[in-house]
N, C-alpha and C positions, 0 to 999 in steps of 0.2 A: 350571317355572322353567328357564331359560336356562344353561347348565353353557357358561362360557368356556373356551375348547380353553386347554390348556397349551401355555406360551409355548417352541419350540423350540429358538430360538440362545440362547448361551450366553455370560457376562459378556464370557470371550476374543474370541469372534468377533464381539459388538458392537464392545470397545474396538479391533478391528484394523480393522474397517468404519472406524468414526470415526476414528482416526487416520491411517490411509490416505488415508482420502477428502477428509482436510484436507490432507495432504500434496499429494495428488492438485491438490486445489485449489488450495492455493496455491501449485505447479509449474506451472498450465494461467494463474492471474494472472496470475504473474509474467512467465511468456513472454509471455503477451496483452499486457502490460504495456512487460515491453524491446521486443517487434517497434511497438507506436508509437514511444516513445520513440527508437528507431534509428529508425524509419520519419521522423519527422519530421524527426531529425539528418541523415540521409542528402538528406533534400528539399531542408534547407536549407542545408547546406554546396552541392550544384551547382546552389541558385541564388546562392549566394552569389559563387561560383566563375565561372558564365555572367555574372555581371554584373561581376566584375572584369576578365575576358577583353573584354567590350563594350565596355569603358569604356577600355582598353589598343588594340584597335583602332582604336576611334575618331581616341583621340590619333594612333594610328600613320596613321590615314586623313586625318588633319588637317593632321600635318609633311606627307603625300606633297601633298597637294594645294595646301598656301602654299609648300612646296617650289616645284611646277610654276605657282606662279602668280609667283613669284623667278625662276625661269628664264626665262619668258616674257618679263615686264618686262625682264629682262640683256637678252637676245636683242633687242628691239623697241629699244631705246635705241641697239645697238648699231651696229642696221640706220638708223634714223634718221641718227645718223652718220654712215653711209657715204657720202651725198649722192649719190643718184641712183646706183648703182653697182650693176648683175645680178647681177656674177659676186661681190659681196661679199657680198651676198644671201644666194643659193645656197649660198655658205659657213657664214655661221650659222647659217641653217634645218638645213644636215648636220648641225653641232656640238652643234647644242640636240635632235637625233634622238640622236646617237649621245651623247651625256654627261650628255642631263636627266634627271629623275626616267621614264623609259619613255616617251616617246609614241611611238605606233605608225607617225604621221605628224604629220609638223612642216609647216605652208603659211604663205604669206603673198598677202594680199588684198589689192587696193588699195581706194579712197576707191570706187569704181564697184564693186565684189562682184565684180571680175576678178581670178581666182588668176592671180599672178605666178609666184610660185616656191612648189614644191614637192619635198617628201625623205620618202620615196627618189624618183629622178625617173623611176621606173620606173610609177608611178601613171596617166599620163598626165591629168593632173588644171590641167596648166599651160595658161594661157588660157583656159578654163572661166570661164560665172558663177554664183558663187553666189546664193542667192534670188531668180532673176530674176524669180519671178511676184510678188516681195513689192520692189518699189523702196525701201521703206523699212523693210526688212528691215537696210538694215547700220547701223541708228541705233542697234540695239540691243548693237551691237557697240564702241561710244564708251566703253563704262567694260572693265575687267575680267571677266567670267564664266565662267562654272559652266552646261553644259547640260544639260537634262534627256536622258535617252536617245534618240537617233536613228538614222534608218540615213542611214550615210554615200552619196556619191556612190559609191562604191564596192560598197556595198549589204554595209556590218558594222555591225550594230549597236555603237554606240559613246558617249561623250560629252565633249565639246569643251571646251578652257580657251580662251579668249581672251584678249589685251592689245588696247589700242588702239596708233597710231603720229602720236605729235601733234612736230610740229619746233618748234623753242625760242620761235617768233612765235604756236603752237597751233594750226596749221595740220593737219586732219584727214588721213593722208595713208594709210587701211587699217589695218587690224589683224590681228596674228598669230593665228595657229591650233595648238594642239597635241592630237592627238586619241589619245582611249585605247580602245581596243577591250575590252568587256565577254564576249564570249564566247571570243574566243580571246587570245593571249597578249598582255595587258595588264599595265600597274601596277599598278590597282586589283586584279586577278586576283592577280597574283603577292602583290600585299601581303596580301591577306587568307588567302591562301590556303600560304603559307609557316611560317605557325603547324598544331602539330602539335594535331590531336583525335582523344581516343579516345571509344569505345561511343557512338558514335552522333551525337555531339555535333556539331554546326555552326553556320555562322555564313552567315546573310546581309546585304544592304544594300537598304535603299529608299529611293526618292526622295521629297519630298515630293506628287508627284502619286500616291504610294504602290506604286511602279514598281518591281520589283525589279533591281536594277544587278550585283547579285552573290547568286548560288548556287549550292552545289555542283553540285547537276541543271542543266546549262548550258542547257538547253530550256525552263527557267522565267523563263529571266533575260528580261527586255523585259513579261513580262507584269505583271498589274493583282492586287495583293495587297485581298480584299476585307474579309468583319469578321476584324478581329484586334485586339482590343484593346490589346495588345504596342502594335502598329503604331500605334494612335489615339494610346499615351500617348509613344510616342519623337518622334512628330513634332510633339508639342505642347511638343516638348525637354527631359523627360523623362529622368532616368539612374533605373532602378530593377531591379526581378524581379517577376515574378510566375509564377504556375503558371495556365497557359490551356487550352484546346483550341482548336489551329491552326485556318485553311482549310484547312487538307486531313483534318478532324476529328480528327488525334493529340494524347492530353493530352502538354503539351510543360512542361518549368520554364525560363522564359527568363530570362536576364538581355539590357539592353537601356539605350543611350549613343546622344547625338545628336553630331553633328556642326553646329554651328553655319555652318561656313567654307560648308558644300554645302548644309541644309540636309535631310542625310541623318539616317538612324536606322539603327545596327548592331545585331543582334539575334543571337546566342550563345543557342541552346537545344539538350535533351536531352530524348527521351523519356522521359517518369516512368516506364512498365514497363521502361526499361534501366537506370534509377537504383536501383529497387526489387529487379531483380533480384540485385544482390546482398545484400542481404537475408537473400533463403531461404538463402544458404550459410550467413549469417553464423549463422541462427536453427540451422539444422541443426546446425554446430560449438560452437555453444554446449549445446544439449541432448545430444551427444554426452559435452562435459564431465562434465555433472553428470550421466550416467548412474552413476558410480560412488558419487559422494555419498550419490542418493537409493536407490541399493543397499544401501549402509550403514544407511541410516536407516529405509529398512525392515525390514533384518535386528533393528534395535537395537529397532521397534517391537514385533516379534513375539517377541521374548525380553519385553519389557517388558509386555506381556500377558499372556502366560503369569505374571510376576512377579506382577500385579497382580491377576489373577482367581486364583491357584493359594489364597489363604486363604480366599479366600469359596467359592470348590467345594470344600475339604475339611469347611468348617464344615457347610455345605449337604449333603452327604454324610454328615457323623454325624447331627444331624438327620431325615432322611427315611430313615435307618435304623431310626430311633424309640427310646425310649428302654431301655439296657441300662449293663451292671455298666459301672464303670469311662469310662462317657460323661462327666462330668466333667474327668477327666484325659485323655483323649483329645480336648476341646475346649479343654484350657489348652495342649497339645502343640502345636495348629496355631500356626507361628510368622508372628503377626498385625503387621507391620512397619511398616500406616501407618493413618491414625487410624480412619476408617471401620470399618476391620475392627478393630480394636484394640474399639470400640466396641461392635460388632457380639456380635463375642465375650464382653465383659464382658455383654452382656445377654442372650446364651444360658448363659451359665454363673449368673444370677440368677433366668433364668427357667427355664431346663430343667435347674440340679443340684439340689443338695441344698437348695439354701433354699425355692426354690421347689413341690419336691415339698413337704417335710417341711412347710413353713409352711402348704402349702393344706392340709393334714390337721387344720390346727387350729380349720378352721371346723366338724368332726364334735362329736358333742357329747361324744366321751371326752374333749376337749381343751380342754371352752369352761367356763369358772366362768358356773353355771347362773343366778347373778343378775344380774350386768352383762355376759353374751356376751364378755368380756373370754378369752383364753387360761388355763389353772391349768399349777397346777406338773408337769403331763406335758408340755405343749404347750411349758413352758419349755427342758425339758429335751433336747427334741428341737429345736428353735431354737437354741440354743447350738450343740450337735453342729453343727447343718448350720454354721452362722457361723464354724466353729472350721473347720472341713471343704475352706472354700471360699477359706480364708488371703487373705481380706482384712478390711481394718480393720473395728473394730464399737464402738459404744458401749453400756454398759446405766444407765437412767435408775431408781433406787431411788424412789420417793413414798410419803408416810405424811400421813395428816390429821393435823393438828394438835389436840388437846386433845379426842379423838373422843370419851373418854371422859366426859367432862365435857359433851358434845354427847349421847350415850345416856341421862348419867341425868337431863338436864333436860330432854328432850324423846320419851324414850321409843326404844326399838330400830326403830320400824317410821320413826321420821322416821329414825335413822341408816341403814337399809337406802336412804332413800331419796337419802342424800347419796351414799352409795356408789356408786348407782346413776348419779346426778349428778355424782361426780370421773371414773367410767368414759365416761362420755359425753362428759365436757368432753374427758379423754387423747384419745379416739377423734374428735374434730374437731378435732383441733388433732396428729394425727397425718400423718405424710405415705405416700406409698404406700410400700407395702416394709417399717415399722415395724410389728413386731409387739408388740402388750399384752396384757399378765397381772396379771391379781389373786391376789397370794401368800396372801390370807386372811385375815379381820379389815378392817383398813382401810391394808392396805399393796400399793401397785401394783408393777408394773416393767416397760420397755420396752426393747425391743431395737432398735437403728439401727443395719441393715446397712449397712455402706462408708460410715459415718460416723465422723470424727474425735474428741476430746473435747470440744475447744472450739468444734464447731460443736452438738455435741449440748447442751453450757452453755446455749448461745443457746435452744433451741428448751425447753429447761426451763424457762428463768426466765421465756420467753411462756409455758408452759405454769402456771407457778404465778400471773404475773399476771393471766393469764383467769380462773382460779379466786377470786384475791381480790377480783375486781370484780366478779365474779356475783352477783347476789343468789339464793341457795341459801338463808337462813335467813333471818326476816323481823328480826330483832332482834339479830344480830351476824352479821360475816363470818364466814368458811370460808375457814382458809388450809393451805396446805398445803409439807411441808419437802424439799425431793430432794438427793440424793448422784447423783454421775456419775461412771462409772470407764467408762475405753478399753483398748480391745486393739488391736495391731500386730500386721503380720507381724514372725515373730520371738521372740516373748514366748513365755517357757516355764512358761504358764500354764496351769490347766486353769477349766473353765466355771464350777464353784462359787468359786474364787477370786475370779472378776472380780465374780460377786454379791456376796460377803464385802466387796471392796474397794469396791462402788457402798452396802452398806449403812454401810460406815464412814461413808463421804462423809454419809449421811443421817445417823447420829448425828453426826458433829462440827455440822451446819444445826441439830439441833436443840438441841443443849450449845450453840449460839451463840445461843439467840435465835428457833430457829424461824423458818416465812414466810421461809426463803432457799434458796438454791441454792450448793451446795458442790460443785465438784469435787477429786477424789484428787490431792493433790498432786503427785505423778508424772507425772499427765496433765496436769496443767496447765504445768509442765515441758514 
């Protein structure tokens, strides 16, 4: 056979495992736990942030551009006016350089794509034609416009407002030029780029041929932005955020505003590992806090361990000492403070003091009434002791057949040995564990109920006398029978014969009343 090794750890070192490793655990959730919950706060507040900033440029990208396109229309109306006049010319075109919204270069074109006047007139751009391989290139020049990016005659990449110049009969007569330079110092440049960003954060601009117009990396600017979703959804005009990965593969949180007037899209994004990083500080200072908390509360576990296993390893300790003097009282000494062990304890002290010694001795046969195996008056006598001994409550149960006498001589002694035989069987199944019975002699029982009350021990008689009136034990009348009930408390300064004296009362008063009852000691009933 199989000898299972004895178990090594000990109730403390489980209960400090366990509650540790919950602690543990729900320390290691909870952080799992805040770092998404921050993690997503953080994602969403700078794209929340990128898209108010895109949506702020745009407007501001929208005034600069109805701005220059107010200026232009002033200026062309102006010149209109003049009636044929150069040097009036010359003058507005300076005015509209030096006090519009930025152009880097102000021209004017005639109705044939010949620049007339131009500012600064250091350009040498005067008399020049524009579009000449396109003749009907300056048709496209009759309304207002917005250019997509080009390189100027000058060779800057740039992009052109235009007015038309129609006289009061509508008569086409050229249109103005204001041109802004995208890589070096421009309007657009400066407007976008006058706003302050930190970690990382920027802003650019694209065309709708999906050109970028504006970048901090100025070497990107004129080139062809390819998949970017961002970009597919601003130019379908589009205000929102989302979290991407650029063309240039970096996961970015953009926010992202159209521009209608240009048919631009402004795009405000931040690297997510520069968003995330702060984070790790944030995660760090906060597990720093609670370093002292969960200091505390594993201090407070390991004392409370020690609390909690210290009754069950002293009990466990008198126990596997085995049994000696005064084990008893050295198991009511341990102070047992919460139920388990309270428990614990009452049922080594029922099973390993005095009741339980002294009661298993009375299955020897100095102790046993040799015709119903019931307990005799030695076995009683030591049952008391221990009950008295163990100072907790106890009841004792008196029983006497009723008219036994009168049962003997009309049926002879060997059928009364047999009723006898028959009340002790019925006691003994309708006994519970721990209740010890005794036959006093003749045709009178008694029973002892350790850590029971009076009035529960009531109850369990008067089942015990109605089982017996309903058995059929005799063919030709019932068998009843009469019991007295008396209790002991801690407290009572009684001694063991008393309590039988006062359970045999209780049986005479059942049978001066009538017999076939159950009487408890007034006082117990009390």
């Amino acid at each position: 056979m199989l000898i299972r090794p004895r178990s090594r750890i000990t109730l403390r070192q489980l209960v400090l495992i366990l509650s540790i490793g919950s602690v543990l655990i729900m320390l290691i959730a909870g952080a799992i736990g805040v770092y998404h919950v921050q993690r997503e706060q953080l994602m969403d507040d700078t794209l929340i942030s990128n898209q108010a900033f895109a949506e702020k440029l745009a407007a501001s990208t929208s005034n600069l551009l109805e701005q220059a396109q107010q200026d232009l229309a002033y200026t062309a109306e102006r010149i209109v006016q003049s009636r044929q006049q150069p040097s009036q010319w010359q003058s507005e075109v300076d005015r509209l350089r030096a006090q519009g919204v930025g152009f880097n270069t102000v021209s004017l074109t005639d109705s044939q794509g010949i620049i007339s006047t131009v500012s600064p007139r250091s350009r040498n751009l005067q008399g020049k034609r524009i579009d000449q391989n396109s003749p009907n290139a300056g048709l496209r020049h009759q309304t207002p416009t917005i250019s997509s990016p080009l390189t100027t005659t000058l060779g800057n990449l740039a992009i052109q407002l235009t007015h038309p110049l129609y006289t009061q009969s509508n008569q086409y007569l050229g249109y103005l030029t204001g041109t802004i330079y995208l890589k070096s110092d421009g309007a657009l440049a400066r407007q976008l780029g006058e706003h302050f960003f930190r970690n990382d954060t920027y802003v650019y601009v694209v065309d709708s041929a999906r050109r970028l117009l504006y970048h901090p990396k100025t070497d990107r600017i004129g080139t062809t932005v390819t998949i970017n979703p961002v970009v597919d959804a601003v130019l379908n005009g589009q205000h929102g955020m989302q979290r991407i990965t650029n063309s240039q593969g970096v996961d970015m949180l953009a926010g992202f505003a159209y521009v209608p007037e240009a048919k631009w899209g402004i795009v405000v994004q931040r690297p997510t590992l520069v968003t995330l990083s702060q984070l790790s500080k944030l995660m760090r200072n906060m597990l720093w806090q609670l370093m002292i908390p969960v200091a505390l509360l594993l201090a407070l576990l390991w004392y409370l361990s020690n609390l909690v296993s210290r009754p069950l390893g002293e009990l466990a300790q008198i126990v596997q000492n085995g049994y000696e003097d005064q084990m008893v009282q050295r198991i009511r000494s341990v102070r047992c403070w919460y139920f388990e062990a309270d428990h614990l304890q009452g049922a080594l002290l029922s099973g390993l003091g005095a009741v339980g010694l002294q009661l298993g001795q009375l299955q020897e046969a100095a102790y046993q009434d040799p015709m119903t195996g019931l307990g005799n008056r030695r076995g009683l006598s030591l049952a008391l002791q221990a009950c008295l001994s163990m100072n907790q409550p106890f009841s004792v149960i008196a029983l006497d057949i009723d008219f036994f006498k009168s049962i003997n001589d009309t049926h002879g002694h060997d059928v009364g040995d047999q009723i006898i035989c028959q009340i002790g069987d019925r006691m003994r199944s309708q006994a519970r564990e721990g209740d010890a019975l005794f036959r006093m002699g003749g045709e009178e029982f008694l029973a002892i109920l350790p850590n029971t009350q009076a009035d529960i021990a009531t109850v369990i008689a008067e089942r015990l006398r109605s089982n017996i009136e309903q058995a059929t034990i005799l063919p030709d009348r019932n068998v009843t029978v009469s019991i007295g009930v008396a209790g002991w408390r801690p407290g009572q300064d009684t001694t063991g014969e008393h309590i039988i004296k006062t359970a045999d009362q209780a049986l005479y008063q059942a049978k001066q009343s009538g017999r076939n009852q159950v009487i408890c000691h007034q006082n117990d009933m009390d």
